[in-house]
N, C-alpha and C positions, 0 to 999 in steps of 0.2 A: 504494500500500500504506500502509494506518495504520501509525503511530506503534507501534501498542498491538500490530498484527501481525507490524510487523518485530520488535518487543522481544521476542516468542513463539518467535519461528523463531530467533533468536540465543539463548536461553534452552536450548532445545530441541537445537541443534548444539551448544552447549557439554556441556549435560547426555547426549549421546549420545555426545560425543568422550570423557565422563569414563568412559559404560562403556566403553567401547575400551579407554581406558588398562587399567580393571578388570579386563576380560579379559585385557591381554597384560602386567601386572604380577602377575596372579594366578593364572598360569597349573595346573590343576587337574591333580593325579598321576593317575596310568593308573586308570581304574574298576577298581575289584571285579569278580571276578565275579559277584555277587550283584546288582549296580549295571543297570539297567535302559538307561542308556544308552549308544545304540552306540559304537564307538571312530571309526568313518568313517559320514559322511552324503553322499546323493547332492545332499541341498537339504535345507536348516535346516530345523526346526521347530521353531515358535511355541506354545504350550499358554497357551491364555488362561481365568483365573480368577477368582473374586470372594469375596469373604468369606460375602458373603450374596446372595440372592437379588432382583430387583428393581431391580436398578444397570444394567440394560441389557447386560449382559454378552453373551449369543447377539446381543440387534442390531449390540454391536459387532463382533463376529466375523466377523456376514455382510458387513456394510459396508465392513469392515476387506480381506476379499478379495474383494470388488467394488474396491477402490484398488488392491488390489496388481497386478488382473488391468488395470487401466486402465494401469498402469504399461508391461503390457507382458511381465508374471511368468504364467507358468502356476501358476495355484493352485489351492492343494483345500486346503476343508476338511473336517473330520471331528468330527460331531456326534459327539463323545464322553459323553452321558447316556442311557445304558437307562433308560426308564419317563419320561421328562421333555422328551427332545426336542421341538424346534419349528423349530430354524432352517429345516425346511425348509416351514414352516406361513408363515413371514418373507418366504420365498422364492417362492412361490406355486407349488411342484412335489408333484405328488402319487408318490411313490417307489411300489413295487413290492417292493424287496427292501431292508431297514434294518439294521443295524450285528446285529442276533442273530445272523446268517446268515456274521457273519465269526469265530464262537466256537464251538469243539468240543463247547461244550454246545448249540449249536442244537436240537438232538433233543428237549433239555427244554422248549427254549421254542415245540414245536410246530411247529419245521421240520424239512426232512426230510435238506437236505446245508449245507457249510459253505461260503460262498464268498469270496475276497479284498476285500478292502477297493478295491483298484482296480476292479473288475469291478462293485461297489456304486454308484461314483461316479455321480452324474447333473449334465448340465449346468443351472447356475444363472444367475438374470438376471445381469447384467453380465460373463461371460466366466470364471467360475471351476465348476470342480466340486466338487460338494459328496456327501458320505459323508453319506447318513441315520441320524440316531442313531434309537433302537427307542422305541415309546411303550404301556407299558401291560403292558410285559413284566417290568415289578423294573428297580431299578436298577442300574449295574453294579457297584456294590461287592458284589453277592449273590453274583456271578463269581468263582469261587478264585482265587489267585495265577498260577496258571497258566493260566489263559483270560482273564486279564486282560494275562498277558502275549503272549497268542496275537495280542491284538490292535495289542499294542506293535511285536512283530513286523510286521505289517501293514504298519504305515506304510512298510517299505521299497518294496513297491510302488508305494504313493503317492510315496516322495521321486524314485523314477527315471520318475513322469512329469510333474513337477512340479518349477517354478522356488524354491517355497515350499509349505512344509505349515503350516495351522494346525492348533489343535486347541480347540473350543470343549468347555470341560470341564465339569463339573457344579458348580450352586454349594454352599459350604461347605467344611469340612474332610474331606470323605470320602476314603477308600484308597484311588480312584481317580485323584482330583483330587491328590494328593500323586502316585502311582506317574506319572503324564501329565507331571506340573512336574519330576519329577525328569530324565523322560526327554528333554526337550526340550531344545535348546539355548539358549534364552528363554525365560521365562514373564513374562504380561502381567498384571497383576493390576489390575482395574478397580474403581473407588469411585468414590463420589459424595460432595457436599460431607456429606451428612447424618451426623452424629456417628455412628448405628449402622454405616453403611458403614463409618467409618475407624474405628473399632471393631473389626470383624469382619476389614475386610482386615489389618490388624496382627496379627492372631490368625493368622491365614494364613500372613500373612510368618514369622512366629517359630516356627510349626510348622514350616513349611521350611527354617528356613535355621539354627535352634538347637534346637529339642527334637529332630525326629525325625534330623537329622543324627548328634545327641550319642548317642542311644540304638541308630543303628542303625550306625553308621560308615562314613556317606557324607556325599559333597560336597554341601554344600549349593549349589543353583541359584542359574544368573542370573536376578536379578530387575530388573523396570522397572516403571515405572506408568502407567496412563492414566486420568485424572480425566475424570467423566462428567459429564453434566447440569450444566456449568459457565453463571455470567451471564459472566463475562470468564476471561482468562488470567492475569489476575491472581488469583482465588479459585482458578482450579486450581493457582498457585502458592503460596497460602497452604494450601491441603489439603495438598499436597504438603510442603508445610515439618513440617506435624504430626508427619506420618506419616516422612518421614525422619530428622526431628530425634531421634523416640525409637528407631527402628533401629540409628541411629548411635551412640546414647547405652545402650540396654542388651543390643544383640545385635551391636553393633561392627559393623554391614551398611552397605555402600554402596549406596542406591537411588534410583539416577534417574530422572526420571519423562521417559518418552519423545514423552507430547503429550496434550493435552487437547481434548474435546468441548463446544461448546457446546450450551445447552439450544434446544431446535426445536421450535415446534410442530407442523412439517410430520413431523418424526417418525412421531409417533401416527396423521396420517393416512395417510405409508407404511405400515407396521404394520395398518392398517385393509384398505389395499389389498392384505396382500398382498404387494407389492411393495418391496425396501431403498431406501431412502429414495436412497443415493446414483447410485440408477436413476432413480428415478421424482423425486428433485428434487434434481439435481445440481448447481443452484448454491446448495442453502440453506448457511445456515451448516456446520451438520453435515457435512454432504458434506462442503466445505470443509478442516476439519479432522479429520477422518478421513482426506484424501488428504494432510494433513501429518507426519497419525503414520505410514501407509502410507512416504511418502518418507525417514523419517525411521530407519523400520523398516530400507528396504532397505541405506539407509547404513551402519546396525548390522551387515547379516548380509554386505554387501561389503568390511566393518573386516577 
């Protein structure tokens, strides 16, 4: 093992030990009713997000539970974008039935009953099931509050047959991607070194965790990060400094970043194929580090 790899993975275990403390120093008062998230889970859920579009966010989701299902975790994801989905285009599955079919308005979007979100699930390459999100239907913030939360609901089927639930959200600030990161017991927020990313994901962060907390009165969520398209672990630890530095400094937020991607050209050509990359080239880099934020991940949700 490099020098530069052990220095990541000790980086990485410190900064996952420090949200531990986070969590059991901070411990959150009873939800609201109004509060979207449950009071008991059968298995954690992840809601992974981006500020903007273009950062790899859905690769890294699918990739992310191709690691967790190598581990040994029953996992599902849940393509959570009406009108935009693809993970399962990533995936190379052609679905039958896609996330409109799990919301009381299905009737408007041209189906004809409503069916759970487990029952949607399809197997994907490397041993996880994935929930097909809808493509070409609107997207889901067009959903009332209440078929938005039909879906929220859902996920308990998912959490009792599953070790882990992700949730790959939509990118930007939408009503969605907020009501997903609230409910979740994590939320992953992914950027790239490029200035507009850490940009946008900051705008992200501060909407969840100080504007719409302040405005609506709830808890703001746990947050973490995972830097994309990195040359070393060292620039995703300079990204990462940016972007917690000013967290800390004007919305008082602790955020660790739980692991970093490097950049791959076999990527694209996964993607190309069809196929997640940590299927079809599971020793590149990528892979690699994707099965450390994976590991890294479950240490979070075994704290």
């Amino acid at each position: 093992m490099s020098v530069e790899t052990r220095d990541q993975a000790s980086r990485l275990r410190a900064l996952v030990d420090g949200l531990d403390r986070k969590r059991e120093t901070s411990r959150e008062p009873e939800p609201e009713p109004d509060s979207p998230r449950p009071r008991l889970r059968a298995a954690p859920i992840v809601a992974i997000a981006s500020g903007k579009g273009g950062v790899g966010k859905t690769t890294t989701s699918v990739n992310l539970a191709v690691a967790l299902a190598g581990l040994g975790k029953k996992t599902s994801l849940l393509d959570a974008d009406l009108g935009m989905a693809n993970a399962d285009v990533l995936c190379g599955v052609m679905p039958h039935e896609r996330l409109d079919r799990a919301v009381g308005a299905a009737a408007s979007f041209g189906t004809q009953h409503q069916t759970s979100l487990s029952d949607l699930a399809v197997p994907a390459p490397g041993g996880f099931m994935l929930v097909p999100g809808s493509v070409g239907l609107g997207r889901l913030d067009e959903l009332n509050t209440e078929e938005q939360e039909e879906i929220i609901d859902g996920l308990i089927e998912l959490e009792r047959a599953s070790d882990i639930v992700l949730i790959d959200t939509s990118a930007g600030l939408h009503d969605s991607v907020r009501r997903f990161m609230r409910a979740a017991d994590l939320g992953l927020v992914v950027a790239t070194p490029e200035p507009t990313s850490i940009a946008d994901a900051y705008a992200l962060i501060k909407v969840l965790v100080a504007l719409e907390p302040e405005s609506k009165g709830v808890s703001p969520p746990r947050l973490a990060m995972v830097i994309n398209q990195v040359a070393s672990a060292r620039e995703a630890q300079e990204v990462h400094n940016r972007i917690s530095s000013v967290c800390e400094r004007f919305l008082n937020y602790h955020l660790p970043l739980l692991g970093s991607i490097r950049t791959d050209k076999r990527v694209r050509s996964a993607v190309h194929a069809r196929t997640p990359y940590s299927v079809k080239h599971p020793k590149c880099h990528a892979a690699k580090d994707v099965r450390a934020v994976a590991k890294q991940l479950m240490d979070w949700a075994a704290g």
